[in-house]
mmCIF file of the C-alpha atoms, coordinates in Angstrom:
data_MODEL
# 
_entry.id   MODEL 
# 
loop_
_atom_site.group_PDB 
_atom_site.id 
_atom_site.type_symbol 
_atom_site.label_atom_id 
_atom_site.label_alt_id 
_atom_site.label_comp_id 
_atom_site.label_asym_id 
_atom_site.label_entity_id 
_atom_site.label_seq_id 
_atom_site.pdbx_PDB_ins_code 
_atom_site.Cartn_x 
_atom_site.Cartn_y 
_atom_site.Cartn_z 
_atom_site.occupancy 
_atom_site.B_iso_or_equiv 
_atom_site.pdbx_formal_charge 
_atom_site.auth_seq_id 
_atom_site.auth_comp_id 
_atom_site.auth_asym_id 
_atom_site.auth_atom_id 
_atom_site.pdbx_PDB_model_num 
ATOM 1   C CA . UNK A 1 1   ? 20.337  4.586   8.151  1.00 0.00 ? 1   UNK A CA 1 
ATOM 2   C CA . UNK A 1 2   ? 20.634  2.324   5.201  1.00 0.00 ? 2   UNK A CA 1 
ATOM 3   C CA . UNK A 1 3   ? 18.316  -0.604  4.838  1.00 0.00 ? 3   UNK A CA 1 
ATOM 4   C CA . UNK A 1 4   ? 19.594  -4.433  4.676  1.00 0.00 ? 4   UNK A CA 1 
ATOM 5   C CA . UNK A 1 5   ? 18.050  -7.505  3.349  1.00 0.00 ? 5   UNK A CA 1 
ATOM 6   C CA . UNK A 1 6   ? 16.077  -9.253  5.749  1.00 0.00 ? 6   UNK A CA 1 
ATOM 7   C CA . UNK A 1 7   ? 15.029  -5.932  7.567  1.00 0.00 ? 7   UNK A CA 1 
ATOM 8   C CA . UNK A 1 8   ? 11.085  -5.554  7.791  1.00 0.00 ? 8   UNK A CA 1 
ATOM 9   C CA . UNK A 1 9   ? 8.416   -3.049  8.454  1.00 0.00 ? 9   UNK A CA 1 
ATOM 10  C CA . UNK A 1 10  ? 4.905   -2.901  8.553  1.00 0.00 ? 10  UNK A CA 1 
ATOM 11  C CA . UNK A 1 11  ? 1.452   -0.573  9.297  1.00 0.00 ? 11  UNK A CA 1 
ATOM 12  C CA . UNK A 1 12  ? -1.850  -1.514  9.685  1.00 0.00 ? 12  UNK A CA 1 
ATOM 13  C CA . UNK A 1 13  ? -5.130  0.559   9.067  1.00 0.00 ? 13  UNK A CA 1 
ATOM 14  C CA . UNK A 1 14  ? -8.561  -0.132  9.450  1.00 0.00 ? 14  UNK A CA 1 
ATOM 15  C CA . UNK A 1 15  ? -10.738 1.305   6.314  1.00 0.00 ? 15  UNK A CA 1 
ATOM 16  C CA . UNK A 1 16  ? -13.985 3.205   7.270  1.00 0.00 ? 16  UNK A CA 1 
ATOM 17  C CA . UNK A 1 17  ? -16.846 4.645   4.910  1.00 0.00 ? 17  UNK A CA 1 
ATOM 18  C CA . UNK A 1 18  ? -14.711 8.198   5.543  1.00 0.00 ? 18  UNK A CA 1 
ATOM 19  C CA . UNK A 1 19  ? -11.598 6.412   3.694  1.00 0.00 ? 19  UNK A CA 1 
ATOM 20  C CA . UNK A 1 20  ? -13.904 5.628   0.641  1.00 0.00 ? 20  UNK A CA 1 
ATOM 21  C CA . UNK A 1 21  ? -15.572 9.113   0.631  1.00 0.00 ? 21  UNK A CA 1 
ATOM 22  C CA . UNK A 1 22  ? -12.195 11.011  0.953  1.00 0.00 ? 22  UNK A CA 1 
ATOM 23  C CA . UNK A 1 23  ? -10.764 8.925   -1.789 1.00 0.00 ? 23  UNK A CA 1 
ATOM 24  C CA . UNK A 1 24  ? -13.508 9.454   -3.973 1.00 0.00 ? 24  UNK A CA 1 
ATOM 25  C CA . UNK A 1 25  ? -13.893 13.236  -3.214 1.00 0.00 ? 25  UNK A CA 1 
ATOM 26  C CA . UNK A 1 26  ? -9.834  13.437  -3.972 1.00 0.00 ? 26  UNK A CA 1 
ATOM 27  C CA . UNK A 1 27  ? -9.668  10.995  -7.028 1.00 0.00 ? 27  UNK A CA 1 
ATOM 28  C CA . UNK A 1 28  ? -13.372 11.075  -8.715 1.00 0.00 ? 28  UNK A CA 1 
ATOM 29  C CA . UNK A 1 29  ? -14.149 7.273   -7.936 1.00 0.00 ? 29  UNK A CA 1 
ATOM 30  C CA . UNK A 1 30  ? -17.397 6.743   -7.360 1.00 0.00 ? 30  UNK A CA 1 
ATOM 31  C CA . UNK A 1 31  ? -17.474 3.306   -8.420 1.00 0.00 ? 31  UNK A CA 1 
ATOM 32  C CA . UNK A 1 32  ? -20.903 1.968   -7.425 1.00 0.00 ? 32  UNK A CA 1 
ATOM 33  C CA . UNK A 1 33  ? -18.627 -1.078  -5.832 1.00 0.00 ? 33  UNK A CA 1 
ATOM 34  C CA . UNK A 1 34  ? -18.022 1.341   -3.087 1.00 0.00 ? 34  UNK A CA 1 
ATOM 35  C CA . UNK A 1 35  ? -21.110 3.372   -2.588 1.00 0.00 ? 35  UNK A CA 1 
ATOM 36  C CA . UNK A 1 36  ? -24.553 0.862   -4.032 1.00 0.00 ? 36  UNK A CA 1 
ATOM 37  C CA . UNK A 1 37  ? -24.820 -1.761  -1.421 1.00 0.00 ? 37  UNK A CA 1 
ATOM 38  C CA . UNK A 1 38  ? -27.046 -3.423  -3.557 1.00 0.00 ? 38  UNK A CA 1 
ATOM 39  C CA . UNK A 1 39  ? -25.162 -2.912  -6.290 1.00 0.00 ? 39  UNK A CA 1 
ATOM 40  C CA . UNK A 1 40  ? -22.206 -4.138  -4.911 1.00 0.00 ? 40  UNK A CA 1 
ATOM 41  C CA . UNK A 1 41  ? -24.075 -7.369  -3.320 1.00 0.00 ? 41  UNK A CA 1 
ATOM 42  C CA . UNK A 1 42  ? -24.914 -8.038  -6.902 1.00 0.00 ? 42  UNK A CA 1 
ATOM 43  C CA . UNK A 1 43  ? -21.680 -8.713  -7.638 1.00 0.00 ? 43  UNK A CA 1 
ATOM 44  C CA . UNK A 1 44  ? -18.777 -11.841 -6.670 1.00 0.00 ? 44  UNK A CA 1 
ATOM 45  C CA . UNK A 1 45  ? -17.788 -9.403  -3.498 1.00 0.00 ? 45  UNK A CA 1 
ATOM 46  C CA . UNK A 1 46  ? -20.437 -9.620  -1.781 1.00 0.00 ? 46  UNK A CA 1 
ATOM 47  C CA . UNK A 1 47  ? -20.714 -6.065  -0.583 1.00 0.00 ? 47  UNK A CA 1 
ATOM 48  C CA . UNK A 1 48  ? -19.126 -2.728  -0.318 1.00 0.00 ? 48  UNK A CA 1 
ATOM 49  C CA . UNK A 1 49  ? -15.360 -2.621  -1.125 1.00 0.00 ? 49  UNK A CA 1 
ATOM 50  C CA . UNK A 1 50  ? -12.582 0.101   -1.133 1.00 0.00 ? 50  UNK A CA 1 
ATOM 51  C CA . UNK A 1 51  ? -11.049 1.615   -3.827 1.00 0.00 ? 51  UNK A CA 1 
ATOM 52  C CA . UNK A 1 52  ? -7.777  0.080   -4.373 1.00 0.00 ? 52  UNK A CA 1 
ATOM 53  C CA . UNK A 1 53  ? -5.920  3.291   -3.762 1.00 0.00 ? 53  UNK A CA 1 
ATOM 54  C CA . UNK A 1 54  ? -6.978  2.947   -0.440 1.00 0.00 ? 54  UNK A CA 1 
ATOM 55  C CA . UNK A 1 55  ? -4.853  -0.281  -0.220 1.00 0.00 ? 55  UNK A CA 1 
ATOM 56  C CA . UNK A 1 56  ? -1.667  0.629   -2.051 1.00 0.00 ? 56  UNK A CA 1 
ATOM 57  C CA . UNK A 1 57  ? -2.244  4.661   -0.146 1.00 0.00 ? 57  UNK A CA 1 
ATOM 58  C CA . UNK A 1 58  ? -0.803  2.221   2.670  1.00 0.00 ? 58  UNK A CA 1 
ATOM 59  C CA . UNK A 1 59  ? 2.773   0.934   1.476  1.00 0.00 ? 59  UNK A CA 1 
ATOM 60  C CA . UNK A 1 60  ? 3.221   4.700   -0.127 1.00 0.00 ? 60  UNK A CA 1 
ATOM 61  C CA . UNK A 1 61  ? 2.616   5.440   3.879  1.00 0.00 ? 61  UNK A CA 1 
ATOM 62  C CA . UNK A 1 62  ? 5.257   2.458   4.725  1.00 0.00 ? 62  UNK A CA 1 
ATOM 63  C CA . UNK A 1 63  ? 7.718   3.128   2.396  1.00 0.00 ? 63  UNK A CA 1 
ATOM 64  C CA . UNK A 1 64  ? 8.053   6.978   2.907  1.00 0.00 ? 64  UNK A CA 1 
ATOM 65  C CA . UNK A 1 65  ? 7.681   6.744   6.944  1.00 0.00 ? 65  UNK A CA 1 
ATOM 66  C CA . UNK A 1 66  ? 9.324   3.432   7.651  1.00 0.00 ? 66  UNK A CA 1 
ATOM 67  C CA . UNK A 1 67  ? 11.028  1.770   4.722  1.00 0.00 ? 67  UNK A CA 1 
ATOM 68  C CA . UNK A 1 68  ? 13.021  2.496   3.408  1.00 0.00 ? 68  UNK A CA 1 
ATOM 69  C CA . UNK A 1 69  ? 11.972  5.431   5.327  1.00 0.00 ? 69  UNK A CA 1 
ATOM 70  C CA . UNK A 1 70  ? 11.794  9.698   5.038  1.00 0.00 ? 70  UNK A CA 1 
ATOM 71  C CA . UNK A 1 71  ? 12.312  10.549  1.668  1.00 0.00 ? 71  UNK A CA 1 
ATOM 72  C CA . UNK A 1 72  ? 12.135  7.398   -0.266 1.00 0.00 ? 72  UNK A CA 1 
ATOM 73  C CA . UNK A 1 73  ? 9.755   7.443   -3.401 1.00 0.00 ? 73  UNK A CA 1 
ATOM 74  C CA . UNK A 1 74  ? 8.767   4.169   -5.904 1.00 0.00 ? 74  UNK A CA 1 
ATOM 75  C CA . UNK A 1 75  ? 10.671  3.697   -8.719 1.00 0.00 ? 75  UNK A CA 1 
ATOM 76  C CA . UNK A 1 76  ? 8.646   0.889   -9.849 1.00 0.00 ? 76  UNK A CA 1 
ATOM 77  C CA . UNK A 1 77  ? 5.667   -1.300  -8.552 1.00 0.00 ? 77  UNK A CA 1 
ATOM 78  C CA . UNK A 1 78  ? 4.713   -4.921  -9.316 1.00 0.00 ? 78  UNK A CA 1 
ATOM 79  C CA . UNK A 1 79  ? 1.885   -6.303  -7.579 1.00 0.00 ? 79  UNK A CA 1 
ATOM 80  C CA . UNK A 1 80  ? -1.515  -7.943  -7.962 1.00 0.00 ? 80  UNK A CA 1 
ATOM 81  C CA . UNK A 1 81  ? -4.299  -7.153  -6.029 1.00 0.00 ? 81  UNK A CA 1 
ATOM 82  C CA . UNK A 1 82  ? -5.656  -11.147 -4.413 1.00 0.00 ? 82  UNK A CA 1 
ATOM 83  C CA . UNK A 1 83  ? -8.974  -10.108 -2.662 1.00 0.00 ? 83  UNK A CA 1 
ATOM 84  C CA . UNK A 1 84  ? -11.188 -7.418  -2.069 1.00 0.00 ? 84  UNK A CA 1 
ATOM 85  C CA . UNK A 1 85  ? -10.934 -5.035  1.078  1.00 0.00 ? 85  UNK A CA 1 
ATOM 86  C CA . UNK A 1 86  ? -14.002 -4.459  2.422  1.00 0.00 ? 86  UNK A CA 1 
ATOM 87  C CA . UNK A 1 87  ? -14.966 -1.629  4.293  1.00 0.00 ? 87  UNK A CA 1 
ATOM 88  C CA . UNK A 1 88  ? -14.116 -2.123  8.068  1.00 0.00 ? 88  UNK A CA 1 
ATOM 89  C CA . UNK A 1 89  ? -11.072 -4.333  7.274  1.00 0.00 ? 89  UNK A CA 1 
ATOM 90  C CA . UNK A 1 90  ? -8.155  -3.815  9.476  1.00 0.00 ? 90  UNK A CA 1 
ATOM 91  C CA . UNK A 1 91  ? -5.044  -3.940  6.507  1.00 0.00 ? 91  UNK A CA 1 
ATOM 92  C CA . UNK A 1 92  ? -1.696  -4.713  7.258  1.00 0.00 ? 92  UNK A CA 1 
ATOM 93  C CA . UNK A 1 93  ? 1.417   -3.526  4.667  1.00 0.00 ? 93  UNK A CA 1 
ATOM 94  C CA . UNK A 1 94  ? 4.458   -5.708  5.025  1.00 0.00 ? 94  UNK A CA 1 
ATOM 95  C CA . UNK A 1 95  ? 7.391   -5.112  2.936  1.00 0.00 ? 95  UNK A CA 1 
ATOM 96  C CA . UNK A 1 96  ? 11.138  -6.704  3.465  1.00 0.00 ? 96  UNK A CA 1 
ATOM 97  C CA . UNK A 1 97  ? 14.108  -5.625  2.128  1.00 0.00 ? 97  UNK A CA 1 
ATOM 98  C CA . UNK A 1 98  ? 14.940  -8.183  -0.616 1.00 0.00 ? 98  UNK A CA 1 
ATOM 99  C CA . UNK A 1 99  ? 18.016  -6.854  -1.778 1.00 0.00 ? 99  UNK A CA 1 
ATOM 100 C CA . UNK A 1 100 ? 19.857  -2.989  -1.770 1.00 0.00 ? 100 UNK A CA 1 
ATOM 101 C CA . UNK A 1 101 ? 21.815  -1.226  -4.358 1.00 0.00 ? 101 UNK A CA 1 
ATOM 102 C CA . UNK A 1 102 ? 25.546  -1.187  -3.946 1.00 0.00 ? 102 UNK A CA 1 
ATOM 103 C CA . UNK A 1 103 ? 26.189  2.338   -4.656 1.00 0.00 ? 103 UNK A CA 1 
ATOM 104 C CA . UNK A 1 104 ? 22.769  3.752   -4.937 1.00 0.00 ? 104 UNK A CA 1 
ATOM 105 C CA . UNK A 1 105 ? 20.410  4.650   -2.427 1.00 0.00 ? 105 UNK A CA 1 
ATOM 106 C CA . UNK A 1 106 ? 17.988  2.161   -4.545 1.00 0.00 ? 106 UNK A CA 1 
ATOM 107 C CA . UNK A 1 107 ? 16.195  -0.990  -2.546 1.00 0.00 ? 107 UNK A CA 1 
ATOM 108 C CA . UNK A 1 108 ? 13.996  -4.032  -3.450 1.00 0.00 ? 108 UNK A CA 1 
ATOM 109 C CA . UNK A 1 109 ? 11.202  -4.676  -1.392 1.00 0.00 ? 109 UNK A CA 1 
ATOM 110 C CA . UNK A 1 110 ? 8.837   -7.763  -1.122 1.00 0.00 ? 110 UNK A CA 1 
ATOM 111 C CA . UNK A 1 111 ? 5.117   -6.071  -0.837 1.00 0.00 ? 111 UNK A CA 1 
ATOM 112 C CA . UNK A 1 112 ? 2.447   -7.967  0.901  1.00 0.00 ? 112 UNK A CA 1 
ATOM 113 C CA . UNK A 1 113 ? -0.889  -6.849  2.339  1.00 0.00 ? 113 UNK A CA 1 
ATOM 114 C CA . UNK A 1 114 ? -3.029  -9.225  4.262  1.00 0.00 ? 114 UNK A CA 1 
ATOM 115 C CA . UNK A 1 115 ? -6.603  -8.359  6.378  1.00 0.00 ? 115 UNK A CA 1 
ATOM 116 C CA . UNK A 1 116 ? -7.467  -9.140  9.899  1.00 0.00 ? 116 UNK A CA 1 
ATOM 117 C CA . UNK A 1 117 ? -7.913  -12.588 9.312  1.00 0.00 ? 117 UNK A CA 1 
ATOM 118 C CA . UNK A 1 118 ? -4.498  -12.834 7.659  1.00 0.00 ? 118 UNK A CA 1 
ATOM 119 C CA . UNK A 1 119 ? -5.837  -13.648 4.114  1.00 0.00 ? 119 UNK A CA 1 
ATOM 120 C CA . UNK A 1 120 ? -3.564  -12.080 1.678  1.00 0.00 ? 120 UNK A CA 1 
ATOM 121 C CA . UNK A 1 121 ? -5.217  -9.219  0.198  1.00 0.00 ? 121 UNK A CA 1 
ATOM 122 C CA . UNK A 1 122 ? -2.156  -7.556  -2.282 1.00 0.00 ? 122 UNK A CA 1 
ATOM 123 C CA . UNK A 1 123 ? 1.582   -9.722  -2.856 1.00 0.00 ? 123 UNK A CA 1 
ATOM 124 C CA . UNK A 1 124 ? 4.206   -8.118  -5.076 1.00 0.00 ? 124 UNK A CA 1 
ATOM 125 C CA . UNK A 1 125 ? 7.358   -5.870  -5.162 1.00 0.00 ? 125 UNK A CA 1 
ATOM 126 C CA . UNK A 1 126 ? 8.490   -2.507  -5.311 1.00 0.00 ? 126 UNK A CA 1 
ATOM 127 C CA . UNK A 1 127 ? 11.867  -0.451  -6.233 1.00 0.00 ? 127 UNK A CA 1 
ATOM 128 C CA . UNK A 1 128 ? 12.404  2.396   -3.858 1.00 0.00 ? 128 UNK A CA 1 
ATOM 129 C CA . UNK A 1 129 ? 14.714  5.383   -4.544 1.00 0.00 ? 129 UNK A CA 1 
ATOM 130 C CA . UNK A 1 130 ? 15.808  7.386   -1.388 1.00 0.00 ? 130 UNK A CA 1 
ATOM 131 C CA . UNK A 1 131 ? 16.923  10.712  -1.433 1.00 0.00 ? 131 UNK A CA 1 
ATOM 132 C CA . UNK A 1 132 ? 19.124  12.614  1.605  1.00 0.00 ? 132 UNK A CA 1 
ATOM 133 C CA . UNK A 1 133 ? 18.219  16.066  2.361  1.00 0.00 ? 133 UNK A CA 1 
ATOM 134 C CA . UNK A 1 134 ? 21.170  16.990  1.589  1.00 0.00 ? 134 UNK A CA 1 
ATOM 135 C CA . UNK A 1 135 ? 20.985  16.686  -1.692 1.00 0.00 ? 135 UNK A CA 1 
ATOM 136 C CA . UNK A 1 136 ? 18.587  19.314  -2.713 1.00 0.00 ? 136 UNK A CA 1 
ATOM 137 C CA . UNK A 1 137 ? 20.971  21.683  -1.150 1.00 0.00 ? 137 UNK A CA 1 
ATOM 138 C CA . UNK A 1 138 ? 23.982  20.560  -3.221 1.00 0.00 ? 138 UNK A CA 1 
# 
């Protein structure tokens, strides 16, 4: 099914100290922002936060599972990160079809991420490319 502008999706995930220790295992960061407490209540935060991979690993979830959907990789990303997620945030990824390519499977989508208290976390955009299964086969 093709998307169309004004069509919206979201998923929500609540970030646990076995998020941050995954990531880190996986990607090598061991910032002290995510592992010192006192280290990190040193700092403007306040306390432990999660890598930011954590927060974007969500709209890659959104985008390949529900939209554009199955099979659908960035092309580009443009967005700022607004406030820390802190570990035992519940995150929600929002993204809206803002416009879709005539003749290519290519859509824009309006990123947003916001916590449980619905303070925007992560605003931006993304370009999505989506490719059939058939066309692997071809």
């Amino acid at each position: 099914m093709r998307p169309v502008v004004g069509q919206t999706a979201q998923r929500s995930l609540t970030l646990t100290e076995a998020h941050v220790k995954s990531f880190a295992e996986l990607t090598g960061d061991y910032n002290p922002l995510h592992f010192d407490e006192a280290f990190a209540k040193a700092t403007r935060f306040g306390g432990l936060v999660v890598q930011g991979g954590l927060t974007t690993g969500l709209l890659h979830a959104l985008v390949a599972m529900d939209l554009p959907g199955p099979g659908s990789v960035f092309l580009s990303q443009q967005w700022k990160f607004t406030a820390p997620v802190y570990i035992g945030d519940t995150i929600t990824a929002k993204a809206e079809v803002m416009s879709v390519h005539a003749t290519k499977p290519v859509t824009q989508l309006r990123i947003d991420v916001t916590r449980q208290t619905g303070e925007t976390v992560l605003e931006g955009e993304a370009w999505c490319y989506t490719m059939p299964p058939e066309a692997h086969n071809a």
